[in-house]
N, C-alpha and C positions, 0 to 999 in steps of 0.2 A: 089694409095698409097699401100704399102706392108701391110700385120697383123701388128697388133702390137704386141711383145711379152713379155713386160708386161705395167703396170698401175702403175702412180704415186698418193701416199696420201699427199695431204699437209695437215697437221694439228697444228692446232693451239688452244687455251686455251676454247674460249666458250664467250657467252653472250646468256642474257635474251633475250626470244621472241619479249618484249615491252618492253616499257621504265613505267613499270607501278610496286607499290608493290608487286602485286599480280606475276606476271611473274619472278620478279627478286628475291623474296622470294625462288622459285621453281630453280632458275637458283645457289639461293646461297647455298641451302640447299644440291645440288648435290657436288657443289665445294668445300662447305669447308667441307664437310665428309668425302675426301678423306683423307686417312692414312698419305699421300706423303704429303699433303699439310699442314693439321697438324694433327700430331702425340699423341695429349693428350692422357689420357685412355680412350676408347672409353665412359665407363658409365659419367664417368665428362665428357668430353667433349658433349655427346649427352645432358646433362641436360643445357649447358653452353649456347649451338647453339639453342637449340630448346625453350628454356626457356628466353633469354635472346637476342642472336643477330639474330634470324628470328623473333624478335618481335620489333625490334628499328631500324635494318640497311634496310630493305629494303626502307621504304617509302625515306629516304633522299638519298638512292644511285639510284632509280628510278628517283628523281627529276636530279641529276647529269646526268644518259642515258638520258634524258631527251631536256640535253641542248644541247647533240651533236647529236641527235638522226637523221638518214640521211632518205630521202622518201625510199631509198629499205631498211632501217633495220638500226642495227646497224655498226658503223665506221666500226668495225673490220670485221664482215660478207661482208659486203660493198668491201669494200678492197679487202678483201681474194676470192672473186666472180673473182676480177679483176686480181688480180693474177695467179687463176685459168686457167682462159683464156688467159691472154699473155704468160704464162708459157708451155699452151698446142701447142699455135699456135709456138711458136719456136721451140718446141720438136718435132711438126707432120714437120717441115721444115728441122730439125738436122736429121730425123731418118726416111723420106720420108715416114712415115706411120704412119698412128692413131693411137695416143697415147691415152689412158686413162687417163686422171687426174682426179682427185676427192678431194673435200675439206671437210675436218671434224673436229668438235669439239672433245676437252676432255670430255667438261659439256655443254649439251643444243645441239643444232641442226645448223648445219647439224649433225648427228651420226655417227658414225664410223661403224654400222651393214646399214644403207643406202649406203655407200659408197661401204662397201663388196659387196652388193648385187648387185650392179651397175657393179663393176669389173666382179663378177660372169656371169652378163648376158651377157657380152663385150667376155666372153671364156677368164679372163685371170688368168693367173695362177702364173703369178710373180712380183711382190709388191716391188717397195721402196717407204718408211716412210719417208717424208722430214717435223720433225718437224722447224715449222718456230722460232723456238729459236738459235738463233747464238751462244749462250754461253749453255753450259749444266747446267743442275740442276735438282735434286732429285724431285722439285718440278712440274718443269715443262715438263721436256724432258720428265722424265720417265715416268710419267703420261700416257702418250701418248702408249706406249707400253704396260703399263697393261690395258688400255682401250680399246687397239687390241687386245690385249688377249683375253679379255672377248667378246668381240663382236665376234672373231673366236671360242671361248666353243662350241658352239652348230654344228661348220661346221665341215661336214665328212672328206673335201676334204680341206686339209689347204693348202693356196698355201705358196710358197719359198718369202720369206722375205727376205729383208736386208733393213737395218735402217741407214739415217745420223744423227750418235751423235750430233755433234756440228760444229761449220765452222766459231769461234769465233775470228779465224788468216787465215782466206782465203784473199789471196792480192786482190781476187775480191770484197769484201767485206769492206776491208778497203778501197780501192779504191773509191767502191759507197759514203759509207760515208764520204769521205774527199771530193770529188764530191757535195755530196749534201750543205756541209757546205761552200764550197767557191762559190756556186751559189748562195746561202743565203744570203752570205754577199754580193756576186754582186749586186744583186736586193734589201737586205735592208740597206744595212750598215751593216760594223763592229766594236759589243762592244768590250770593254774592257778587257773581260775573257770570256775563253770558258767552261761551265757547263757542264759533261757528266753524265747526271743521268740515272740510272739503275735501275730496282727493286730490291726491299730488297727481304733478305728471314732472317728467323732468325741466330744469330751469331754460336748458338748449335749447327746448320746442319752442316754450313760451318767445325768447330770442330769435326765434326764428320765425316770429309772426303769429303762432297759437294765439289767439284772444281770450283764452280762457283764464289766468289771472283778473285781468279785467272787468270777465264778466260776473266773477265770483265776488271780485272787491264791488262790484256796482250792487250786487245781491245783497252784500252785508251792509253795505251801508244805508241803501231803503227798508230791508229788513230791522235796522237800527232807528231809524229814523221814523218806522210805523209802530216800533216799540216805546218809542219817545226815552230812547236809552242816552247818555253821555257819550262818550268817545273812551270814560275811563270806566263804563263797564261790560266793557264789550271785547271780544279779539278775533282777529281770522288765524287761522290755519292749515297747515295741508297735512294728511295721513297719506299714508298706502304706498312709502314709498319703496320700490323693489331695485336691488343692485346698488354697483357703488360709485354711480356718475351721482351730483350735485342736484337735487330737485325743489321743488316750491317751497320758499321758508318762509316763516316759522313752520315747523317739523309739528305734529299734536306730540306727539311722547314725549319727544323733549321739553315742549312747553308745559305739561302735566307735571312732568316730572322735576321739574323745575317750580315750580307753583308749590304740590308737595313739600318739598324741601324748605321752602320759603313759610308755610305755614297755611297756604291759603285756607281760607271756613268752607268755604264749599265753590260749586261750579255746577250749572247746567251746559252740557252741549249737545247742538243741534248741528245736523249736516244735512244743509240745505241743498246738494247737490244729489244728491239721492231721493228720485221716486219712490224709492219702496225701499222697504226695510231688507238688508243682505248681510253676507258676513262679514263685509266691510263696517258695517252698522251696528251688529247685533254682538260681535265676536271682537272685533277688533277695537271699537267704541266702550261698547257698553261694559265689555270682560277687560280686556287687557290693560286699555287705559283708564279704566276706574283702578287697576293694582299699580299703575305707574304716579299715579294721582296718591292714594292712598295710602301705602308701601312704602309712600315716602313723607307722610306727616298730611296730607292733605285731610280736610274734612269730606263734608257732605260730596255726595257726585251723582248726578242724575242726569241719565239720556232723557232727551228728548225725540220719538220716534218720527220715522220719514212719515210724508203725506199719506203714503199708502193709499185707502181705497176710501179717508174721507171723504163727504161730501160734498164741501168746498173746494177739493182736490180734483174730485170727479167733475164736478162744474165748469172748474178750469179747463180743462180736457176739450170738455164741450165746445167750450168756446173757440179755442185754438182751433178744431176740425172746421163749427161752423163758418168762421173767419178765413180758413185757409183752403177753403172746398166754395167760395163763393162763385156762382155761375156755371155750377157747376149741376 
């Protein structure tokens, strides 16, 4: 095999070491301090977080990692290992030479100064950032980039960057997920409507320029349209939302729980915003709002799981580096 001449980062959001208080206290105290993620003033905010939600939310979101909690670690480290490695071995086949990939957190570990290091010792000097978010956002893409930042401060020798924004209308990518959804229904049946929930972020950001509504509504609706679905059997939504400022509506629990009530027969949902399957996905999706859905009269409810370490998925990947590493 030839040099390689440069090294792929994939990164993604972060999880606790354990599924325990004490880890996830440590894992959330990082995440939600970031400025990107929420913006309060820092003195309120530091008395709100340290005083109030590092003293009530770890013990019941530890019991949540908990439930999904896999023998190497958590879903999403789990995953993204996997990724890592199907990703490398087509790129050392695309590019007949060793390729570098390396997997890192925003918050928690793997680090983003372990991965430099790692690149460092391999001699390479040219970087693409493949955050694993399909749609952009202030919260999460960017994240990713001042946490390279900071992890490159200290280095003499910076190497050559280039970063994938977003890949929220890649045809390979609507592809996967129209793929995944009609394998779903082969093997479990298909309900009634199709769910596509995304994470929230709050309504403010979006107002204040985030493009990520946007690029989710642009998601569903080619994902919609490679499904060859109506308009009336289909919905977006936003989960995940935390505090009590105003975020992305339609809310999923409420829509769930709303549906329920109303009688619905069944519902598949997909969350196309998610690389890999996490507790967002597996805990909050698949557990919570299957009893918000059901608890209240609902029928059938079936997740449908993130791309994870598909092959399709992986393909995609491919492409995005070969594309964005050209002349390189």
């Amino acid at each position: 095999m030839a040099e390689a001449t440069f090294g792929v980062l994939l990164a993604n959001l972060g999880t606790p070491d354990a599924p325990t208080p004490a880890a996830v206290r440590r894992y959330l105290a990082e995440f939600l301090w970031d400025r990107r993620v929420i913006d309060v003033s820092r003195p309120v905010w530091w008395m709100i977080l340290n005083g109030i939600v590092l003293r009530t939310r770890p013990k019941k979101v530890a019991e949540a990692y908990a439930s999904v909690w896999e023998e190497e670690g958590s879903p999403l480290l789990a995953i993204g290992r996997r990724q890592q490695r199907a990703l490398k071995a087509r790129l050392d086949t695309h590019f007949d030479a060793d390729i570098p990939v390396e997997l890192a957190m925003t918050y928690g570990r793997p680090t983003m100064e372990a991965a430099g290091l790692t690149f460092r010792k391999a001699g390479v000097e040219r970087i693409l950032v493949l955050p694993l978010y399909p749609q952009y956002s202030r919260t999460t893409t960017a994240p990713v980039f001042d946490r390279l930042a900071d992890a490159l401060a200290p280095c003499p020798h910076l190497p050559e960057l280039r970063m994938v924004r977003d890949y929220h209308e890649e045809p390979g990518y609507i592809d996967a997920l129209a793929a995944s959804v009609r394998e779903h229904w082969e093997a479990r049946g298909r309900q009634n409507h199709l769910l596509m929930s995304y994470h929230g972020i709050p309504k403010r950001y979006a107002n204040e320029g985030d493009p990520y509504p946007k690029h989710c509504t642009r998601t569903s609706h080619l994902l919609a349209e490679r499904l060859g679905l109506r308009d009336d059997q289909w919905t977006m939504t936003y989960q995940s939302r935390f505090g009590r400022e105003e975020w992305l509506k339609p809310y999923t629990d409420e829509t769930l729980t709303a549906w329920g009530k109303a009688g619905h027969d069944g519902v598949d949902v997909i969350c196309p915003a998610f690389a890999a399957d996490c507790l967002e996905t597996l805990e909050e999706i698949s557990i919570q709002n299957r009893e918000f859905f059901q608890d209240n009269g609902g029928g059938d409810y079936s997740y449908i799981p993130a791309l994870n370490d598909r092959e399709d998925h992986i393909a995609l990947l491919e492409q995005l580096v070969v594309r964005h590493t050209t002349g390189w």
